[in-house]
PQR file with spaces between the fields and no chain letter, atoms N, CA, C, O and H, PARSE charges and radii, in Angstrom:
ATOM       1  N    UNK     1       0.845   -1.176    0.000 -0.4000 1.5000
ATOM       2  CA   UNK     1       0.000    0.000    0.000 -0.0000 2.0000
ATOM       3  C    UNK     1       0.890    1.238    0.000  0.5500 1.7000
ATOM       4  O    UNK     1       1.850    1.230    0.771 -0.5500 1.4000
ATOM       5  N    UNK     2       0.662    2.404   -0.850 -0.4000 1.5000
ATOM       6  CA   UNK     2       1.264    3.172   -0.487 -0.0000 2.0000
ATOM       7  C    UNK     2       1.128    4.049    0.643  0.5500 1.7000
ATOM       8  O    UNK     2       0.164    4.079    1.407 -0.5500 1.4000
ATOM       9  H    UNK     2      -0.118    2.411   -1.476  0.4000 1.0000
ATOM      10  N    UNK     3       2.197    4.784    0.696 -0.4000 1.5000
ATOM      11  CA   UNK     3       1.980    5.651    1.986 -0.0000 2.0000
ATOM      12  C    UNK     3       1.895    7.203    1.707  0.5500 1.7000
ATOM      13  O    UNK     3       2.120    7.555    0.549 -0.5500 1.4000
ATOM      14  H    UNK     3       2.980    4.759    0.075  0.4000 1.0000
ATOM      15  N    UNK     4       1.521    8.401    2.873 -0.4000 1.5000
ATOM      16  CA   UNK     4       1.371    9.560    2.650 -0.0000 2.0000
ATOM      17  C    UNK     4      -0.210    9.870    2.278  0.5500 1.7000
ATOM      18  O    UNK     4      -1.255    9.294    2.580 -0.5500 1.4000
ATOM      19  H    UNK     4       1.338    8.116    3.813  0.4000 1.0000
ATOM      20  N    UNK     5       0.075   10.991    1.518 -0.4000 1.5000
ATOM      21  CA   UNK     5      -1.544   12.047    0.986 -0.0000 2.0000
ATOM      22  C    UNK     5      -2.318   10.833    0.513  0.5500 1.7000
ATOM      23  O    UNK     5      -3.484   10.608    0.838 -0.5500 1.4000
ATOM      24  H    UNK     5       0.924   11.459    1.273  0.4000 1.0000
ATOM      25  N    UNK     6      -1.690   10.178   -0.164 -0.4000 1.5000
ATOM      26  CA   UNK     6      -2.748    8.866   -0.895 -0.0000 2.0000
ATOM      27  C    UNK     6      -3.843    7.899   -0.210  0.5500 1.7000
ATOM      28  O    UNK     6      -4.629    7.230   -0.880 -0.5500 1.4000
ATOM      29  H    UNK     6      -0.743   10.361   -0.428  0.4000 1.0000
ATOM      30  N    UNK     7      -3.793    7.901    1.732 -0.4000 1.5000
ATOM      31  CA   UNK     7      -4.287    6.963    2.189 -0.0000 2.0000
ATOM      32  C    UNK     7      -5.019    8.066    2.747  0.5500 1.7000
ATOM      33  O    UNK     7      -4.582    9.214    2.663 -0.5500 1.4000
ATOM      34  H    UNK     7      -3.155    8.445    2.276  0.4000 1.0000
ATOM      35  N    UNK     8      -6.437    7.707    3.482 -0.4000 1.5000
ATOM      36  CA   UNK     8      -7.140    8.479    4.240 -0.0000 2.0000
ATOM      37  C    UNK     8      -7.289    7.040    5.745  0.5500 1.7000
ATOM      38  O    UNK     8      -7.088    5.825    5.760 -0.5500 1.4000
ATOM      39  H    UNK     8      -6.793    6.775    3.550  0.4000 1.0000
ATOM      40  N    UNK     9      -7.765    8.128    6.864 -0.4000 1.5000
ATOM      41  CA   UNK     9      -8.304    7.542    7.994 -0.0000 2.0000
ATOM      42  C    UNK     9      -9.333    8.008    8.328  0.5500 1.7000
ATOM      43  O    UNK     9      -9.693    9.117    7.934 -0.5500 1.4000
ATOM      44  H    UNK     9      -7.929    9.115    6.851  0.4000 1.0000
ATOM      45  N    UNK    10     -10.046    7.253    9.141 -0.4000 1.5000
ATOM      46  CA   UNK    10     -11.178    7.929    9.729 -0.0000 2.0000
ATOM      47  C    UNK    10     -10.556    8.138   11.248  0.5500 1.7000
ATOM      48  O    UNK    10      -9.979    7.241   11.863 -0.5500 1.4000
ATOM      49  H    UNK    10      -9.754    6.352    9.461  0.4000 1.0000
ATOM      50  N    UNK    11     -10.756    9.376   11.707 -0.4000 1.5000
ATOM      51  CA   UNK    11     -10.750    9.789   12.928 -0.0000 2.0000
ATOM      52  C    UNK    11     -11.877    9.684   13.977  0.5500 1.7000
ATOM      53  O    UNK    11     -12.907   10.352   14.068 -0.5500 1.4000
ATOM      54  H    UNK    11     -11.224   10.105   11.208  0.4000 1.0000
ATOM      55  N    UNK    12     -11.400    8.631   14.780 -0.4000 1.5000
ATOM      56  CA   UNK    12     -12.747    8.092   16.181 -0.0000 2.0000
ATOM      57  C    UNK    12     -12.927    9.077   17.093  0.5500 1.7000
ATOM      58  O    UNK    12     -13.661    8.669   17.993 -0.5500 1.4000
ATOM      59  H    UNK    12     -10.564    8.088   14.706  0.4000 1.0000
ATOM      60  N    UNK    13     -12.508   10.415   17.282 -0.4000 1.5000
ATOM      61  CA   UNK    13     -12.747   11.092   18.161 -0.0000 2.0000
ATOM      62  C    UNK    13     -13.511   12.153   17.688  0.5500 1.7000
ATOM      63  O    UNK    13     -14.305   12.884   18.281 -0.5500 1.4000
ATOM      64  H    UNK    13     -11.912   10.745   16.550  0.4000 1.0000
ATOM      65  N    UNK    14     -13.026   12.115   16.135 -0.4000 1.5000
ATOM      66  CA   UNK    14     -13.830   13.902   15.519 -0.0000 2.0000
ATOM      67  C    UNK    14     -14.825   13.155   14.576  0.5500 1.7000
ATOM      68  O    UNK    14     -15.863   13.817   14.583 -0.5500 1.4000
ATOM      69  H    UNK    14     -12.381   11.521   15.653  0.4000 1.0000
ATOM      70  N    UNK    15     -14.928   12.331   13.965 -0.4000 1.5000
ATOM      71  CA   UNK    15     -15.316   11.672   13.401 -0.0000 2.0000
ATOM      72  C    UNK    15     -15.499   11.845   11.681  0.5500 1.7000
ATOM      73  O    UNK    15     -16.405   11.548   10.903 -0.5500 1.4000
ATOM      74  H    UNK    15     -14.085   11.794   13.959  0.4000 1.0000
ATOM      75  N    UNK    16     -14.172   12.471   11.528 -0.4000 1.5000
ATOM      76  CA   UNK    16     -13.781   12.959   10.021 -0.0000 2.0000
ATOM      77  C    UNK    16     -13.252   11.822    9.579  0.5500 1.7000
ATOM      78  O    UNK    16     -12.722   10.842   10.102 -0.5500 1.4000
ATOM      79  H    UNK    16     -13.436   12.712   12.161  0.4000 1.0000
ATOM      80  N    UNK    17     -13.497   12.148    8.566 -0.4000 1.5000
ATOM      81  CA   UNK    17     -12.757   11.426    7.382 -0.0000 2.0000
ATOM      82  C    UNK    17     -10.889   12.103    7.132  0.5500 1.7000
ATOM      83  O    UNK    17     -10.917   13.108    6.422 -0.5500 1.4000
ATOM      84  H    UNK    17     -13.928   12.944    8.141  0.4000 1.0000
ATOM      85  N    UNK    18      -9.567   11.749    7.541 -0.4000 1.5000
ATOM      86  CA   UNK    18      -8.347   12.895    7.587 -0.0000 2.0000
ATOM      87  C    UNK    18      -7.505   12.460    5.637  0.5500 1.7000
ATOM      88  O    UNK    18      -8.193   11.571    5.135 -0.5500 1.4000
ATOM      89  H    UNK    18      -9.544   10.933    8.118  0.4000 1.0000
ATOM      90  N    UNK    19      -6.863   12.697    5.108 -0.4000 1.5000
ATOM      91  CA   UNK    19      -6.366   12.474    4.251 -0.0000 2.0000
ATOM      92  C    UNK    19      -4.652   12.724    4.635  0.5500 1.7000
ATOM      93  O    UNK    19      -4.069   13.778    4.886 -0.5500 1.4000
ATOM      94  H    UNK    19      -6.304   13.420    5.516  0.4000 1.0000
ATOM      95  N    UNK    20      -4.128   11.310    4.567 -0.4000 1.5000
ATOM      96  CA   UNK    20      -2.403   11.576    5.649 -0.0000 2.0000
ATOM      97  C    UNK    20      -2.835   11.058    6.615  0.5500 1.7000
ATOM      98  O    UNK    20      -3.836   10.425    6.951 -0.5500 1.4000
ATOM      99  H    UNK    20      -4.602   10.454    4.363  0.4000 1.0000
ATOM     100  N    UNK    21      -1.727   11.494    7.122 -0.4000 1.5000
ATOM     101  CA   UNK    21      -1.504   11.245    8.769 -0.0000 2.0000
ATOM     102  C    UNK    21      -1.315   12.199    9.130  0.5500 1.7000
ATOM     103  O    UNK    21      -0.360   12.950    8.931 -0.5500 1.4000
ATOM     104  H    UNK    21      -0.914   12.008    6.849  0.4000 1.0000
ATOM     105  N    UNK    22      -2.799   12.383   10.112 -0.4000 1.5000
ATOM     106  CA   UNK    22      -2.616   14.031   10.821 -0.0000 2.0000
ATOM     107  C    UNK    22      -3.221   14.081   11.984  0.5500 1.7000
ATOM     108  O    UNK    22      -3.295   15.171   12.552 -0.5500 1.4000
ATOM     109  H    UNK    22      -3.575   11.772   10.273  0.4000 1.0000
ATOM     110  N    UNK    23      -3.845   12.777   12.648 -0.4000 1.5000
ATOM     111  CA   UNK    23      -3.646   12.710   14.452 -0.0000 2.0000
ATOM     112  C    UNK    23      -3.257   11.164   14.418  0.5500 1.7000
ATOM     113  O    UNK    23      -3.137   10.220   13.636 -0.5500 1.4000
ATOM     114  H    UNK    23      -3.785   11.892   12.187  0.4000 1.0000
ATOM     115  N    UNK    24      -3.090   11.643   16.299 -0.4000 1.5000
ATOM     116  CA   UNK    24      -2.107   10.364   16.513 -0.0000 2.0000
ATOM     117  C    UNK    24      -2.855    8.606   16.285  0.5500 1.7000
ATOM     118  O    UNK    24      -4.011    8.206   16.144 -0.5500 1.4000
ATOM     119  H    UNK    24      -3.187   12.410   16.934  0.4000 1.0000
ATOM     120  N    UNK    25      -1.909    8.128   16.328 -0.4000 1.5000
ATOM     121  CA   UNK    25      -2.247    6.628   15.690 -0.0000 2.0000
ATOM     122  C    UNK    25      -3.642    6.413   16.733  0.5500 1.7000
ATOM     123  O    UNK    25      -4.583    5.878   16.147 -0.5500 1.4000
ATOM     124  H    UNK    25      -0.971    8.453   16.443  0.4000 1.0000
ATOM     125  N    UNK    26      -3.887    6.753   18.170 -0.4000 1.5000
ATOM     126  CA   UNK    26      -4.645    6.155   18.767 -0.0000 2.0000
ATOM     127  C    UNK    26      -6.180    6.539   18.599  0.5500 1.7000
ATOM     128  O    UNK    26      -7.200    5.903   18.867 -0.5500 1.4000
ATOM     129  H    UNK    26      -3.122    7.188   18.645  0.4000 1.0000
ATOM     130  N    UNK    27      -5.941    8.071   17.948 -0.4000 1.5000
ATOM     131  CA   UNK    27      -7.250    8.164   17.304 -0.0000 2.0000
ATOM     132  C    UNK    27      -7.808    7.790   15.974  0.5500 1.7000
ATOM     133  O    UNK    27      -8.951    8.155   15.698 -0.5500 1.4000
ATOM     134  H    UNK    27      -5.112    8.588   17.731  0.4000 1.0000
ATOM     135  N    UNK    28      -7.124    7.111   15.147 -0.4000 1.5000
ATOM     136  CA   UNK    28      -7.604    6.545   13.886 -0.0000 2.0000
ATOM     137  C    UNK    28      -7.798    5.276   13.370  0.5500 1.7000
ATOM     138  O    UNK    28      -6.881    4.531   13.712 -0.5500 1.4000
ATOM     139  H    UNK    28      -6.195    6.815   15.372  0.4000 1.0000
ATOM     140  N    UNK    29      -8.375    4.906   12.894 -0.4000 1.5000
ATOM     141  CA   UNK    29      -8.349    3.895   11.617 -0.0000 2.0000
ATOM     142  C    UNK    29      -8.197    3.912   10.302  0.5500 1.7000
ATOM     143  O    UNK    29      -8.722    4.736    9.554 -0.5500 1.4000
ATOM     144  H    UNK    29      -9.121    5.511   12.616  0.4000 1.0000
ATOM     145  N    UNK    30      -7.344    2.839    9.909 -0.4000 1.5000
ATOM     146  CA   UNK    30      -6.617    2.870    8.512 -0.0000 2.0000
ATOM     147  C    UNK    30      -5.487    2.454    8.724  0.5500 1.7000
ATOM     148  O    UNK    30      -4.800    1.938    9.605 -0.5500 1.4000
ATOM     149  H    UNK    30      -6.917    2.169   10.517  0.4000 1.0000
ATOM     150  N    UNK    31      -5.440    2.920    7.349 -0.4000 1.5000
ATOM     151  CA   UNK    31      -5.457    3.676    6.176 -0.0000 2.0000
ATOM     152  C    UNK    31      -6.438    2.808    5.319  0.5500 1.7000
ATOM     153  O    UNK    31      -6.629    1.592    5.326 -0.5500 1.4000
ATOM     154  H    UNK    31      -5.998    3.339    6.633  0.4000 1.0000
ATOM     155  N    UNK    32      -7.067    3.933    4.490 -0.4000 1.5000
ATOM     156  CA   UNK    32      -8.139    3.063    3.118 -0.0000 2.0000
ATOM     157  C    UNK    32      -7.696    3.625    2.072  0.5500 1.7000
ATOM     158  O    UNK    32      -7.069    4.673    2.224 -0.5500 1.4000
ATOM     159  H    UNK    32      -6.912    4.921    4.484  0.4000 1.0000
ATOM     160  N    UNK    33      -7.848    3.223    1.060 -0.4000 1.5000
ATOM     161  CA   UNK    33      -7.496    3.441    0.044 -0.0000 2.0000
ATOM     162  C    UNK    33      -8.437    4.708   -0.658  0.5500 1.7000
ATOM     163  O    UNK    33      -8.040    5.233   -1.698 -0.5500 1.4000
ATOM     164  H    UNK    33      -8.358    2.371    0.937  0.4000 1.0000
ATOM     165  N    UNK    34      -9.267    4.995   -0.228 -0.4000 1.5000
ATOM     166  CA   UNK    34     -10.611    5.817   -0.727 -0.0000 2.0000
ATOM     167  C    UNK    34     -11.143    6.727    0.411  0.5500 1.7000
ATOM     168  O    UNK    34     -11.421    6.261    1.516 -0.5500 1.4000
ATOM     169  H    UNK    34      -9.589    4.568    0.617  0.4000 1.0000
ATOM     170  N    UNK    35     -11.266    7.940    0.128 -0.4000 1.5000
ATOM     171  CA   UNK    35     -12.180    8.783    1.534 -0.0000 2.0000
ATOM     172  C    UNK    35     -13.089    8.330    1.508  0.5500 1.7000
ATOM     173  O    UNK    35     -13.663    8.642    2.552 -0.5500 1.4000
ATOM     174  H    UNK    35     -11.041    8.319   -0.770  0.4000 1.0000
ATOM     175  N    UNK    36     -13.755    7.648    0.867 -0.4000 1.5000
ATOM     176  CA   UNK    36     -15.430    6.519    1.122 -0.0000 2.0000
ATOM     177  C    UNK    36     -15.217    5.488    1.686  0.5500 1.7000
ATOM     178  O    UNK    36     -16.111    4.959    2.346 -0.5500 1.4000
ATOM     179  H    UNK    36     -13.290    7.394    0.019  0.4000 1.0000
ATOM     180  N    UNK    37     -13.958    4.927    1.571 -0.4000 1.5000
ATOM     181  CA   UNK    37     -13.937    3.758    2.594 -0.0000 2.0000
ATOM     182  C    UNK    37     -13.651    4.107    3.605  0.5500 1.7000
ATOM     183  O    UNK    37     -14.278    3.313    4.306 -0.5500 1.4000
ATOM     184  H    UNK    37     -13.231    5.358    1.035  0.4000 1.0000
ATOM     185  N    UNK    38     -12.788    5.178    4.706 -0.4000 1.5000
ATOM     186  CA   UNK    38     -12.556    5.118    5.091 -0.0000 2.0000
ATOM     187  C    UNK    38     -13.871    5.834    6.354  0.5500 1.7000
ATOM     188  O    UNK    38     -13.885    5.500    7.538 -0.5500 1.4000
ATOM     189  H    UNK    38     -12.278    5.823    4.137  0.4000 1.0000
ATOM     190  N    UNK    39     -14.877    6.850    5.716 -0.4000 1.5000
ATOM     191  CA   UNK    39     -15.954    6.999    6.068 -0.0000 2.0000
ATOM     192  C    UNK    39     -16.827    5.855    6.747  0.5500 1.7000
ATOM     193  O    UNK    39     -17.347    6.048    7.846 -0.5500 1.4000
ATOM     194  H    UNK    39     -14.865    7.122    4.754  0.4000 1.0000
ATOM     195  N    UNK    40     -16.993    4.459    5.943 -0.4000 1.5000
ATOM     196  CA   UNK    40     -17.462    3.489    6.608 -0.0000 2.0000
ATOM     197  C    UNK    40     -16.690    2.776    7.277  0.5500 1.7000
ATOM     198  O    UNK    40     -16.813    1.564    7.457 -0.5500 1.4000
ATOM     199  H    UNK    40     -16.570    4.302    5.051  0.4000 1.0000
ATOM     200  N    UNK    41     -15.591    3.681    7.811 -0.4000 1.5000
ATOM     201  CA   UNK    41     -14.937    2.599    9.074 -0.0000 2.0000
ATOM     202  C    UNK    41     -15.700    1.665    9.431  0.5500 1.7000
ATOM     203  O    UNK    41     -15.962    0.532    9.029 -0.5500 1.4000
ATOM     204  H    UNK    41     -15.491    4.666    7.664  0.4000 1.0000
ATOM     205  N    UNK    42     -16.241    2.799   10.839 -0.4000 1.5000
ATOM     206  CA   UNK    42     -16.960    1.999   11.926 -0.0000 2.0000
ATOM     207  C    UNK    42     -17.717    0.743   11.303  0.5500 1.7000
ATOM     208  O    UNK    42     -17.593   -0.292   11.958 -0.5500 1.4000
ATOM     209  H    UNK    42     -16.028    3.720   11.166  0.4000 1.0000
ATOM     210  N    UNK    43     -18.594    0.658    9.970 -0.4000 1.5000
ATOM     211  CA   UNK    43     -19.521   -0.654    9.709 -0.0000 2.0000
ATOM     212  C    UNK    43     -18.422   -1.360    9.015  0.5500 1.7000
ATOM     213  O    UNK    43     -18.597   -2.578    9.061 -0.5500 1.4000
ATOM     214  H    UNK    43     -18.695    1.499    9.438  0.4000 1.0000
ATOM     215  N    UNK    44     -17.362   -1.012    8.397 -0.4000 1.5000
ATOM     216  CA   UNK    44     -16.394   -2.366    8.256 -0.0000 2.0000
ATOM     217  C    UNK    44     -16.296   -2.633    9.211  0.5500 1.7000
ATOM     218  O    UNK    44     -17.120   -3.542    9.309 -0.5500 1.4000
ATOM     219  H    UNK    44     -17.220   -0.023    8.359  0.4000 1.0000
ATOM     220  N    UNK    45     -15.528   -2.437   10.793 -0.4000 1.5000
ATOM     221  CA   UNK    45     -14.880   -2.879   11.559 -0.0000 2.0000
ATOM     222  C    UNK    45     -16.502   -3.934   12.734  0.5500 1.7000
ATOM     223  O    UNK    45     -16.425   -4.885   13.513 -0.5500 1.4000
ATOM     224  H    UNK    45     -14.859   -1.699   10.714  0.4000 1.0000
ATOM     225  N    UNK    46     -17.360   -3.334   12.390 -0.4000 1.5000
ATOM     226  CA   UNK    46     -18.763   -4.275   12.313 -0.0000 2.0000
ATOM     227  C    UNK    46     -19.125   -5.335   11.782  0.5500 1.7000
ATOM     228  O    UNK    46     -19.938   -6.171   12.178 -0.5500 1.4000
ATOM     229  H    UNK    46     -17.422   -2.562   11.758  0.4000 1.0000
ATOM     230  N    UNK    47     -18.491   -5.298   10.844 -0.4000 1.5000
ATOM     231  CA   UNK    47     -18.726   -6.301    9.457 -0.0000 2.0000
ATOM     232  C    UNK    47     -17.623   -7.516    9.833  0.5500 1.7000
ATOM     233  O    UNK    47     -18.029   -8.669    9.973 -0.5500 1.4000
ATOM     234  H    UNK    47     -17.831   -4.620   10.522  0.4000 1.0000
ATOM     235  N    UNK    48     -16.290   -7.199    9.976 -0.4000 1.5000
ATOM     236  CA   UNK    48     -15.007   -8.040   10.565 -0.0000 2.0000
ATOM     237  C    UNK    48     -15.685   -8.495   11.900  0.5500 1.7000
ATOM     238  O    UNK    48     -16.188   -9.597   11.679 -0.5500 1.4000
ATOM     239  H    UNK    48     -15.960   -6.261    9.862  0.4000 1.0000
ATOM     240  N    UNK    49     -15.858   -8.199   12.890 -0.4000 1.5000
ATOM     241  CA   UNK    49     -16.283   -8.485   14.056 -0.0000 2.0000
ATOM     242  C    UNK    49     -17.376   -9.600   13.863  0.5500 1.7000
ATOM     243  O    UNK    49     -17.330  -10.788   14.184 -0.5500 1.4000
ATOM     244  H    UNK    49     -15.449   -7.304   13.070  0.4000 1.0000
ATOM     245  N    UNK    50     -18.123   -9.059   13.401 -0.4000 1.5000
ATOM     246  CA   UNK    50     -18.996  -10.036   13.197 -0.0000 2.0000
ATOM     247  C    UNK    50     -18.882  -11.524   12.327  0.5500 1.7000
ATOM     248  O    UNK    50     -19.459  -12.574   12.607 -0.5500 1.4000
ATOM     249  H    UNK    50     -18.160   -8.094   13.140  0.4000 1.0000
ATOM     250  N    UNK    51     -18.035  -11.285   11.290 -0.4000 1.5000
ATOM     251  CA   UNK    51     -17.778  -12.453   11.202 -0.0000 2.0000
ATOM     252  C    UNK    51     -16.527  -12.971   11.737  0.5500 1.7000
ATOM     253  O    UNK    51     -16.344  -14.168   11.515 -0.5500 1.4000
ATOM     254  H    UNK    51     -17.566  -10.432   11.062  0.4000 1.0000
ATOM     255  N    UNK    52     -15.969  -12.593   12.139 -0.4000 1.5000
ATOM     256  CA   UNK    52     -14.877  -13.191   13.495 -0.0000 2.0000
ATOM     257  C    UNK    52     -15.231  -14.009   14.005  0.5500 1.7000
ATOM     258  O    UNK    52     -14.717  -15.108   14.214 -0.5500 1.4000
ATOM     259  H    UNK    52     -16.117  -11.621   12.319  0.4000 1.0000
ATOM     260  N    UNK    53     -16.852  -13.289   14.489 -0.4000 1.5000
ATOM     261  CA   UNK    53     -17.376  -14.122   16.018 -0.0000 2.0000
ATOM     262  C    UNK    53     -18.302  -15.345   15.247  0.5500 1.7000
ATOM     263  O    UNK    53     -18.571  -16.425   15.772 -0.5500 1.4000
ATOM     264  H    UNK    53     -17.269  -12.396   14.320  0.4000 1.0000
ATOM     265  N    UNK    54     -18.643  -14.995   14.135 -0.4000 1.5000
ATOM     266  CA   UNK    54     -19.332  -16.064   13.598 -0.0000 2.0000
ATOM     267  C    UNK    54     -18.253  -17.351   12.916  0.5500 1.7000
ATOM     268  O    UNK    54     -18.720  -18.335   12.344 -0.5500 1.4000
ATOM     269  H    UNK    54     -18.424  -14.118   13.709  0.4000 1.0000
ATOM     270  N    UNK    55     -16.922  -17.146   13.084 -0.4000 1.5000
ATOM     271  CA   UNK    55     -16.160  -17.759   12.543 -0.0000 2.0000
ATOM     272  C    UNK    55     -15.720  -18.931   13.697  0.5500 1.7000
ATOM     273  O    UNK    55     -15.748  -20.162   13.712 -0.5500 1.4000
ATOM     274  H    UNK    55     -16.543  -16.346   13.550  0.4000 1.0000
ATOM     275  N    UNK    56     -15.224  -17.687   14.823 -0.4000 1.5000
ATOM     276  CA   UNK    56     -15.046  -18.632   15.861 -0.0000 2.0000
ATOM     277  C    UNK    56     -16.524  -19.181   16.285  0.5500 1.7000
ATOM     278  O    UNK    56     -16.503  -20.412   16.294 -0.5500 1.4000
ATOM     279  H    UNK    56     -15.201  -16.687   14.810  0.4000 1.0000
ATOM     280  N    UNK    57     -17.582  -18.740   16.578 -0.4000 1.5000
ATOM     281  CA   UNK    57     -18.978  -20.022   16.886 -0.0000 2.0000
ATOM     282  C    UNK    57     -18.582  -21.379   16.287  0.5500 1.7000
ATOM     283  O    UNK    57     -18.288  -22.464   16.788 -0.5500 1.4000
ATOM     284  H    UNK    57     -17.599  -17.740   16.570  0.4000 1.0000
ATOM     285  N    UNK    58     -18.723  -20.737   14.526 -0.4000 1.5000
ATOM     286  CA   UNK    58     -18.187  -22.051   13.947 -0.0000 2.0000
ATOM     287  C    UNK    58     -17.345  -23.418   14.604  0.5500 1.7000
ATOM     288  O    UNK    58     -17.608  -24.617   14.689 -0.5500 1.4000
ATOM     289  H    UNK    58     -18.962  -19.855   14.119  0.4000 1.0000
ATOM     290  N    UNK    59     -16.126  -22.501   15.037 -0.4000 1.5000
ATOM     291  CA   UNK    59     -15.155  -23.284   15.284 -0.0000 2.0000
ATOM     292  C    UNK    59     -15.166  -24.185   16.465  0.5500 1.7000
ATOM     293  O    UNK    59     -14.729  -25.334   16.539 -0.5500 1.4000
ATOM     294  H    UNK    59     -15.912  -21.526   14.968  0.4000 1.0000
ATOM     295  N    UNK    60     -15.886  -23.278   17.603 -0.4000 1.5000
ATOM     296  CA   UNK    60     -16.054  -24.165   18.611 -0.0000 2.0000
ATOM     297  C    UNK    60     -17.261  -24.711   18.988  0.5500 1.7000
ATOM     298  O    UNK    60     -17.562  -24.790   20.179 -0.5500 1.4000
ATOM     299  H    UNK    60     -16.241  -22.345   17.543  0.4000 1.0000
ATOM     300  N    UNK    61     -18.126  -25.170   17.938 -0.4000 1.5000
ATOM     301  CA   UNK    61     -19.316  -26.000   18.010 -0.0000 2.0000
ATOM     302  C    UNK    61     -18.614  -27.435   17.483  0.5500 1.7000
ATOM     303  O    UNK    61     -19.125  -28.492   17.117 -0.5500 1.4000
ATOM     304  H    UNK    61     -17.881  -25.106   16.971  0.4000 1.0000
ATOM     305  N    UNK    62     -17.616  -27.126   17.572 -0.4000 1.5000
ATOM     306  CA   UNK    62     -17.528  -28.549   18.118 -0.0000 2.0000
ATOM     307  C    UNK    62     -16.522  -29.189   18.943  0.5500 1.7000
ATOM     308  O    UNK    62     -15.989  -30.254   18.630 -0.5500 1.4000
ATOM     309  H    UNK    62     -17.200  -26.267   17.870  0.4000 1.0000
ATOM     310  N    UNK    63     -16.255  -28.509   20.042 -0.4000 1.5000
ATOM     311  CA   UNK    63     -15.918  -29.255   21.150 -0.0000 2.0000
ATOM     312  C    UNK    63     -16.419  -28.728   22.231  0.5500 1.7000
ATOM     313  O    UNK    63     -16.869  -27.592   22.383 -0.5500 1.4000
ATOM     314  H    UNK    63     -16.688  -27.644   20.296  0.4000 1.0000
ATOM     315  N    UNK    64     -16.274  -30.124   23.452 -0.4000 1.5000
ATOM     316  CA   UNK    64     -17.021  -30.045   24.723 -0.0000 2.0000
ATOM     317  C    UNK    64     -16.593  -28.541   25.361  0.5500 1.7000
ATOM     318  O    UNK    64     -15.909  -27.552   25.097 -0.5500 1.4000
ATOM     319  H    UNK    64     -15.909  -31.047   23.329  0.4000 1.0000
ATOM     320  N    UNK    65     -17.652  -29.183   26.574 -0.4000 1.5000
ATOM     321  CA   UNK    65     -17.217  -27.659   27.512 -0.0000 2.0000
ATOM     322  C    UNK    65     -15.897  -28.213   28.116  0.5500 1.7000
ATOM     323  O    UNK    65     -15.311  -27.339   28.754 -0.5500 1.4000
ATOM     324  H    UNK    65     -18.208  -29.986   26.788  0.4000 1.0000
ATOM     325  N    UNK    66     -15.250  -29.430   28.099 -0.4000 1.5000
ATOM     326  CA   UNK    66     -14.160  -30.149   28.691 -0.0000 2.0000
ATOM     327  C    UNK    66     -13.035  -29.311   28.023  0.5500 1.7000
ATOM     328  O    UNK    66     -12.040  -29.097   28.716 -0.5500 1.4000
ATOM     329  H    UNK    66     -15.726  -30.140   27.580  0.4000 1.0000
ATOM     330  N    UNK    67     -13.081  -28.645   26.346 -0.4000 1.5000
ATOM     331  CA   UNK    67     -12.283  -28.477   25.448 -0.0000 2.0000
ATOM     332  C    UNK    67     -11.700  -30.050   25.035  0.5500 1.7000
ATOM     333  O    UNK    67     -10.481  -30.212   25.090 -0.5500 1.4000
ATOM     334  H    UNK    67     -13.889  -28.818   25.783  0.4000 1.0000
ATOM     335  N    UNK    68     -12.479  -31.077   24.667 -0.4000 1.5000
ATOM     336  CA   UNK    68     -11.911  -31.766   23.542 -0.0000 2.0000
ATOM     337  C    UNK    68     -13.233  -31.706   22.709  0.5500 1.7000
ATOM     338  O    UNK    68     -14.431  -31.557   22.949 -0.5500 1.4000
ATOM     339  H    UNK    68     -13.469  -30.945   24.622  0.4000 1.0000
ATOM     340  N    UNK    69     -12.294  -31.926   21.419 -0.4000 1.5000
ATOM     341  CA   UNK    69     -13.348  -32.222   20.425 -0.0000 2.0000
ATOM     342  C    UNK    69     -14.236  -33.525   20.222  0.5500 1.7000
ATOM     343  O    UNK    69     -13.619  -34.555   19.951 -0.5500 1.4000
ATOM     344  H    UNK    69     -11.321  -32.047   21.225  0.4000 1.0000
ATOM     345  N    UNK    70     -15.706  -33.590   20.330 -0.4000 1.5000
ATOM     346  CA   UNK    70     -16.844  -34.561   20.193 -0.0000 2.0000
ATOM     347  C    UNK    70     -16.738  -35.633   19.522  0.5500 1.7000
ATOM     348  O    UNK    70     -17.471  -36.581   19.806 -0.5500 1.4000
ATOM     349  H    UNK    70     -16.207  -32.753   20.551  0.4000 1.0000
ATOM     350  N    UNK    71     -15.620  -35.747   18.279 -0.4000 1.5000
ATOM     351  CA   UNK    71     -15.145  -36.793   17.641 -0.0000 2.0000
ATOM     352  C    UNK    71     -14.327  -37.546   18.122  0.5500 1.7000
ATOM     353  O    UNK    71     -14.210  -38.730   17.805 -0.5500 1.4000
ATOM     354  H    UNK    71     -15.025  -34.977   18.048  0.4000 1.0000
ATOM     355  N    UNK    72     -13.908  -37.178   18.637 -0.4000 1.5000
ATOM     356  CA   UNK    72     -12.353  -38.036   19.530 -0.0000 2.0000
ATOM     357  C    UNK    72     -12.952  -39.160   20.868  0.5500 1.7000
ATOM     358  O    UNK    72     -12.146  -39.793   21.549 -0.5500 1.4000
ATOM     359  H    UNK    72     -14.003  -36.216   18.895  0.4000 1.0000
């Protein structure tokens, strides 16, 4: 990815859209490639989460509450 003017973040505190790097790392997300993506932060990082958690459900439907797996 490149770096500089080319990437935008969304800023979690002001809730702009920044183009660069122009507050500190702990208030942003990114870099996107697009000031529209980076606008829908927050529902990407919704979108990941959610299937995270639907990934791991997946994963651990199938073993006990012991932690072994039901096949074994």
């Amino acid at each position: 990815m490149a770096s500089g003017d080319d990437e935008y973040y969304y800023n979690t505190e002001t809730g702009e859209v920044e183009q660069g790097r122009c507050s500190l790392w702990s208030k942003v997300m990114g870099p996107y490639p697009t000031a529209e993506e980076a606008a829908r932060a927050l529902e990407i990082a919704r979108q990941r989460n959610a299937e995270a958690e639907a990934q791991e459900a997946e994963w651990n439907k199938d073993w006990d509450d012991d932690g072994w797996d039901d096949e074994d």
